[in-house]
N, C-alpha and C positions, 0 to 999 in steps of 0.2 A: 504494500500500500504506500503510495506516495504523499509525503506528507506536504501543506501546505505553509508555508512560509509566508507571513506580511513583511514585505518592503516600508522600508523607514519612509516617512514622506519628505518632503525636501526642506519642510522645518526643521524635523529632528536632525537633518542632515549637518543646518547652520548649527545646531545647538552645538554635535558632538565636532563640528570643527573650534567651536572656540573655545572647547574644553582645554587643549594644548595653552590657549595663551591665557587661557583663567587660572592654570597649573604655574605661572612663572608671574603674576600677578600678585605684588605686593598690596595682600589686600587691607594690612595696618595703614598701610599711609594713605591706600584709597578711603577707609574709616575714617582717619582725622581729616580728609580732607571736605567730604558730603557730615560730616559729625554723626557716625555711625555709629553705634555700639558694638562693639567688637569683646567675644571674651578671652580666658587664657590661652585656647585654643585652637587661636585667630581665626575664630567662626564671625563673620558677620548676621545681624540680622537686619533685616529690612522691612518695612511695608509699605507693600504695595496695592493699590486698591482694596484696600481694610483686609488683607491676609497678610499675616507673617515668614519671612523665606528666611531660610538658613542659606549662607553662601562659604564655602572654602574652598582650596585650591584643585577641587575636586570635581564642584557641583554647586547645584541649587537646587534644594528641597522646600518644599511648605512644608513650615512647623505642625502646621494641623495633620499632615499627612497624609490629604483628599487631594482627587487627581486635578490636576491643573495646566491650561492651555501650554503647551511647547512654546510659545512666542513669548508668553511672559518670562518664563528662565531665562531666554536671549536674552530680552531688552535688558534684565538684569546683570548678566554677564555685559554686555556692552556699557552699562553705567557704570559697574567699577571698573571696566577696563580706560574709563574715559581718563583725560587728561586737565578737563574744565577747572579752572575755577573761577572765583568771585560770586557774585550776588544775582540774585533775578531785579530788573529792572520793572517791572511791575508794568509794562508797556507790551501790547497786545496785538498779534497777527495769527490769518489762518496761516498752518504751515506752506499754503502750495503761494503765499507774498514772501517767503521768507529765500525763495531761489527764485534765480533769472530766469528759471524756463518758463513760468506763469506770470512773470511779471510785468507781461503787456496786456494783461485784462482778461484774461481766458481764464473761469472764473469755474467751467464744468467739472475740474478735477475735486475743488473743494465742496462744489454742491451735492456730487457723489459721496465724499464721506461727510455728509455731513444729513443726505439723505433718511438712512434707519431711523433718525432720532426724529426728523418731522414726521414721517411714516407715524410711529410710536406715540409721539407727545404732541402733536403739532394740535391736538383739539382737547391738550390737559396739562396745564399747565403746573397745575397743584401737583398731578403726577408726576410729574418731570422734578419738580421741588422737591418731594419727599424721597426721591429715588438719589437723585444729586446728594443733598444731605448726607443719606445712609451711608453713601460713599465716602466721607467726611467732608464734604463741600458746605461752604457757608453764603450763605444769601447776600448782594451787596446792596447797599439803599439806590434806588433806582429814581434817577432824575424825572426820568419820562411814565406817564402812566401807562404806555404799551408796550415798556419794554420788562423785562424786569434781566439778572445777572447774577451767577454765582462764580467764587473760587475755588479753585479746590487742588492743592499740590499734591500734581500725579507719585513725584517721586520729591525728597529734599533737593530745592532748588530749583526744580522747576513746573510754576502754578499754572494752572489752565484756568481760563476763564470759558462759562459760557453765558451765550445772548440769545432771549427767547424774543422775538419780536410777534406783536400779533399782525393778522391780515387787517387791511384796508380793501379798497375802495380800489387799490392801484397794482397792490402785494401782497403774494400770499406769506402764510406764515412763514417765520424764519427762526431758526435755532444754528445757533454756529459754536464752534469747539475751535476756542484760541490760545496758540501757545505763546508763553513770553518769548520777547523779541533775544533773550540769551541762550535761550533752548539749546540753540545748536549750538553752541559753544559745551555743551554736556553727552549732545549725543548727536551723529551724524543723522544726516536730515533723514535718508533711509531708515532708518531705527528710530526717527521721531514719526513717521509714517505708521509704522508697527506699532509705535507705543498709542498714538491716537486712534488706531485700528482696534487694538487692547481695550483701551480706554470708553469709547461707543458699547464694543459686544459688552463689558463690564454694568454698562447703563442700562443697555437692554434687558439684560441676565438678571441685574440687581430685579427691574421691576416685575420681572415675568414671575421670579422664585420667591422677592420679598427681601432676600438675603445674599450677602456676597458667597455662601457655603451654599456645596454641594453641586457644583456646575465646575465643567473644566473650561 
């Protein structure tokens, strides 16, 4: 009988190549540098969309030990691989303004991701609030009465804001997901793609199940 074998998919692919450079990864000085907790054992822990990861020169595991998307481990290996430092500027772009290739008004890539979330919330706004929240996002005082905004730091260092706008007359509804203008200065724009990618399914999941547990 011939047995049947699953092929990695080509996420787990990125994961297990950047195990090699997460293996020589000084990950004490990546610690002091994002002010990590790190113990004597120089395990890092992190959180990341309200779950806890364990990181060493090995891996990244969820502390809870329930299965979790392949992308997230990445983007976590690529943040402590990063080299960033300084402060977020608290100054706000979609990622596809933050490179020259959309920076003459081609607006389709962003409205794609940015898509799921009008799908989802575009006629619930209270929804969309209490799901942001659970994520740890905080609500901002909102000048305009049709618009309202939350923040919410994906990872230490870099916030995301989103902007719920209602329909008119002229526009339909609009929800957008903006990273600070330092972002890439922490994680290459490719891997802030994946992280905002993360970031949506994480919103979507949160409201579908209630909770950030038990969804990978």
């Amino acid at each position: 009988m011939n047995k049947r074998y699953s092929r990695p998919s080509s996420y787990d692919i990125i994961y297990e190549a950047l195990l090699p450079k997460l293996a020589e990864c000084n990950l004490a000085e990546s610690a002091a540098r994002f002010n990590l907790p790190i113990d004597s054992d120089g395990q890092i822990t992190i959180n990341f969309l309200k779950r806890d990861y364990l990181i060493t020169n090995t891996g990244v595991i969820p502390a809870d030990g329930k299965p979790v998307n392949i992308n997230n481990r990445s983007i976590l290996i690529h943040y402590v691989l990063s080299q960033g430092t300084g402060d977020p500027v608290y100054l706000f772009k979609h990622l596809f303004r933050m490179t020259t290739i959309f920076s003459s008004g081609d607006t389709g890539k962003a409205n794609m991701m940015d898509a799921p979330l009008i799908k989802a919330f575009g006629n619930d706004v209270d929804k969309l609030d209490k799901t942001i929240i659970k994520l740890g996002g905080e609500p901002e005082l909102s000048r305009d009465s049709y618009s309202r905004s939350w923040l919410l730091e994906v990872l230490p260092k870099i916030p995301v804001k989103f902007i719920y706008r209602e329909a008119d007359d002229d526009f339909s509804v609009e929800i957008q997901t903006l990273f600070d203008e330092s972002a890439p200065e922490f994680l290459e724009f490719e891997c802030l793609a994946f992280l905002c990618g993360c970031l949506v399914r994480a919103v979507l999941k949160t409201a579908e199940y209630g909770s950030v547990d038990g969804w990978e």
